[in-house]
N, C-alpha and C positions, 0 to 999 in steps of 0.2 A: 438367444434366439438363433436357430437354423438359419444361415448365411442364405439358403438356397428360398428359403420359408422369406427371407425378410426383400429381396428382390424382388418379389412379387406382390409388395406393396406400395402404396402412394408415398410421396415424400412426409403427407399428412398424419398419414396411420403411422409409420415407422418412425417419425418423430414422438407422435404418443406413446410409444413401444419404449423407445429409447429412456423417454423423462421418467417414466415409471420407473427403469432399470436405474437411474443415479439415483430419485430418490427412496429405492431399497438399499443404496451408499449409504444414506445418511448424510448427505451431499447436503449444499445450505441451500435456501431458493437460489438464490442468486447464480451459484457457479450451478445450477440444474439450466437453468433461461439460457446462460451463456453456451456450455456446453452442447444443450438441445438445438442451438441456433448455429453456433459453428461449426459444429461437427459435418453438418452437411452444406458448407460453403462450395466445393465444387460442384453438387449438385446443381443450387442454386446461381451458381454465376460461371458455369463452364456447360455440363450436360450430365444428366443421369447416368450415361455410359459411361462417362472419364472421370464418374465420383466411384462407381461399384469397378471399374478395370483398377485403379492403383487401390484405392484401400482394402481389396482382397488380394494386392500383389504379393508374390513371395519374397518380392525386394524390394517391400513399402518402406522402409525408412528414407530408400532414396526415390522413389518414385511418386511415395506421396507427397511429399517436400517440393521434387523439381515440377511438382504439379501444383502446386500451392504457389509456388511463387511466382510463378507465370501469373495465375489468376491473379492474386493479389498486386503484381505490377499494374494490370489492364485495369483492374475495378476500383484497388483503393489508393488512398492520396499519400497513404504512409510509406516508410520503409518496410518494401517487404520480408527481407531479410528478418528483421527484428522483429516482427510481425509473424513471421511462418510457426517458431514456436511453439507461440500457444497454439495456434491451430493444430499442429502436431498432436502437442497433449491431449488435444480433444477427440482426436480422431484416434490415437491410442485407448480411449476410452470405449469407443465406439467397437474396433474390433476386439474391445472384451467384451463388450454386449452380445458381440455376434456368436460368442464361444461357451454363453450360458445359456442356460436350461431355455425355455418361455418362460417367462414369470407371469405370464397373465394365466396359464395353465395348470402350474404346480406353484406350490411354494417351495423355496428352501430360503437357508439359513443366510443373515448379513456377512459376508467377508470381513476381515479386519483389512481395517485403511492402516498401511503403515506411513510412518512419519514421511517417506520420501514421494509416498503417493498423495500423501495431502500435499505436499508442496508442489508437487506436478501439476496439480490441477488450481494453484494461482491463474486467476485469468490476467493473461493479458493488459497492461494499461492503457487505456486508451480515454478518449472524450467524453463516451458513453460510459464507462465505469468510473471516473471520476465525477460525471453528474450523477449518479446512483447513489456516490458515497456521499456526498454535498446534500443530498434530498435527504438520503437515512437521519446524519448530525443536526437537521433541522427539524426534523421528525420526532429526534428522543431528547424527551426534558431536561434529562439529566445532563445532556452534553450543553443545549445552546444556552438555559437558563444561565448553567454556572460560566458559560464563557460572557454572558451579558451581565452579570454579578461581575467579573473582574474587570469589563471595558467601563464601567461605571465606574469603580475604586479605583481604574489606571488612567481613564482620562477625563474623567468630571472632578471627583473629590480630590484626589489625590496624584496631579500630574506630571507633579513635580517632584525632585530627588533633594532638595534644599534642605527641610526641616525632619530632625529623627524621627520622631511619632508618626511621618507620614511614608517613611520608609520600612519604617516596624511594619506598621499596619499591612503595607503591601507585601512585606517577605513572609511575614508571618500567616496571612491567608493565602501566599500560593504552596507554603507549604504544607497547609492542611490541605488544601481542594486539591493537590500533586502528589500528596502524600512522599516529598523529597528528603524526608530524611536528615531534618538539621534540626538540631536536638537542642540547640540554646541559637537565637532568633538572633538576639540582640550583634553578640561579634559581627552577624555577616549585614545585619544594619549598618554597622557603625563599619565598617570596611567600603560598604558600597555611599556613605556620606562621606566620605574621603578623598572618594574619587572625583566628586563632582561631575557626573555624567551624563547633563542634560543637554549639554550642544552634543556629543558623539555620540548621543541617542537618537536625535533629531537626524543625524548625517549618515546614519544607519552603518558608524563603523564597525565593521568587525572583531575587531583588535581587541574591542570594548569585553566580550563574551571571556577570553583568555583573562582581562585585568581581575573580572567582578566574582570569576571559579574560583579562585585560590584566595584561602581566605586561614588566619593561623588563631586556634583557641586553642588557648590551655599552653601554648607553644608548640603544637601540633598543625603542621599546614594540611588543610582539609581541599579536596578540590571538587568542589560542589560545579559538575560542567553543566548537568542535564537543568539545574536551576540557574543559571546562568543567564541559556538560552532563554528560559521561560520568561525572566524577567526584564530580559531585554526583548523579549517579543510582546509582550503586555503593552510595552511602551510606546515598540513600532512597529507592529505584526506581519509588514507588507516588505519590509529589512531584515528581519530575524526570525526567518522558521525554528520551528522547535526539537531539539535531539531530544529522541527517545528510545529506549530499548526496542520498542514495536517497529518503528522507522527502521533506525540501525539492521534489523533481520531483513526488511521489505528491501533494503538498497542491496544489501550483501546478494539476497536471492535473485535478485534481476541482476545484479552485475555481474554474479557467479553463471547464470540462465541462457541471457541476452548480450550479453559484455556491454552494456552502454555506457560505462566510465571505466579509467583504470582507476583503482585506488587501494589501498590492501584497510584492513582493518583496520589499522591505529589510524587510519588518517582520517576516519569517523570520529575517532577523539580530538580533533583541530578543529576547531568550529568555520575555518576561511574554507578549509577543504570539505568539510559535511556540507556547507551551503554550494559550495562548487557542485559534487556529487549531485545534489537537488537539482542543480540547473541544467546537470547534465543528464538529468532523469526525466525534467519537461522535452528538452529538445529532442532525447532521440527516440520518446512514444509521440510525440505533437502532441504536444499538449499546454502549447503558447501561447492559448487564451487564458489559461489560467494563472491567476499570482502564485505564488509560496506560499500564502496562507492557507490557499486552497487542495493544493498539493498535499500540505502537511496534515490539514483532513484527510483528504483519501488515503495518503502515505499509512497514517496513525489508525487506522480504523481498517486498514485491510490487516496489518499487522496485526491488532488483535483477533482478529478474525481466524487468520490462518499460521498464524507464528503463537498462541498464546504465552505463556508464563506456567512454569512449571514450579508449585510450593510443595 
């Protein structure tokens, strides 16, 4: 849309203008609602004029920014720093809007999103996108049935680590429902009834996730990390978030994005350090009403969302 064309409309109309233009993206609902809403945060919490003066400047990287964070000091509770970002992203969107055709007028052709452009357009973490994803997982059968199938098998029938049959039973349905990849059940049964791990399950040790990975069939030490997690989370969900490849990309990208933790790569494969990461991922979007368990919903479900799996 003509820059000069889009001035001359309400915030209303130019808002509809705009959600049409993402979703001719191919954009999901969700990042269209976000996008359409914050893109014109200065508008709404500065003035009309000091939303159309910086994000038509010829030195909007930095004028939109030192404009954003101003407001965001004044209006919201967070850091704005860490907070300015996504807004950025959105407003980067917005003057591509302003540099296409009308789309209510003609058609043309969908753009290809490249990989760097989908990940530019992760929204933000915040309170409200973590109740979004929390609503979605309770939404779709598939996810809360089978998480209420294993709190049933981890703490009615079988809650204890004491007896093998009940330790089979549990390795062996998180590895069909996780699809994890251990290919003879029984060794890392018979590994994890060795350990005896029912009081350092209870006391949410850590240390615990390192003893019950490594595990040696055939004479081969195998180190099963991501089922580790799982089944020390099963146990006690609210001490042991879950590592997963969809997480693992969602921390890299905000820490790469935002810097909210330092940590390099491999320290995602330490389980003391990926739960650190986590905590250090509540604290610095505020998002301290919510547990770990919580978290590793929204963490695991944006992840596939916007990071998927390439076969």
């Amino acid at each position: 849309m003509d820059a000069e064309i889009a001035k001359t409309l309400e915030i209303r109309e130019l808002r509809s203008e705009y959600r049409k233009y993402l979703q001719q993206l191919g954009l999901g609902a969700n990042t269209v609602n976000t996008s359409s809403n914050d893109a014109f945060y200065l508008w709404k919490n500065v003035s009309k004029e000091v939303f159309w003066e910086k994000i038509l400047s010829d030195d909007f990287a930095v004028d939109y920014k030192a404009a954003m964070i101003d407001a965001l000091r004044a209006n919201s509770k967070g850091n704005p720093e860490s907070l300015v970002s996504g807004y950025m992203s959105h407003a980067r969107k917005f003057r591509a809007f302003l540099g296409e055709a009308d789309l209510v007028h003609r058609e043309k052709s969908v753009p290809t999103i490249r990989k760097k452009e989908v990940e530019d357009i992760v929204p933000t973490p915040s309170p409200e996108e973590v109740e979004f994803y929390l609503k979605q997982w309770d939404e779709l059968e598939n996810y809360h049935l089978q998480e209420d199938a294993l709190d049933k098998l981890f703490f009615t029938l079988c809650p204890e680590n004491k007896e093998m049959s009940d330790i089979l039973l549990k390795v062996a349905t998180l590895n069909d429902f996780y699809s994890t990849n251990i290919f003879s059940v029984y060794p890392v049964a018979k590994h994890i009834l060795s350990l005896q791990i029912d009081v350092r399950l209870k006391a949410g040790d850590v240390t615990l996730v390192r003893d019950i990975q490594k595990v040696t069939i055939n004479g081969v030490e195998k180190n099963f990390y991501s089922f580790a997690t799982k089944y020390c989370s099963h146990h006690n969900p609210l001490e042991y978030p879950i590592y997963d490849s969809y997480v693992e990309k969602v921390l890299k990208h905000f820490r790469d994005r935002d810097g909210f933790s330092k940590f390099s790569n491999d320290d995602l494969k330490d389980y003391i350090r990926f739960k650190g990461a986590l905590v250090d991922f509540g604290k610095f979007y505020g998002l301290d009403q919510y547990n770990l368990k919580q978290i590793d919903k929204y963490i695991w479900q944006l992840g596939k969302k916007y990071f998927p799996k390439k076969y």
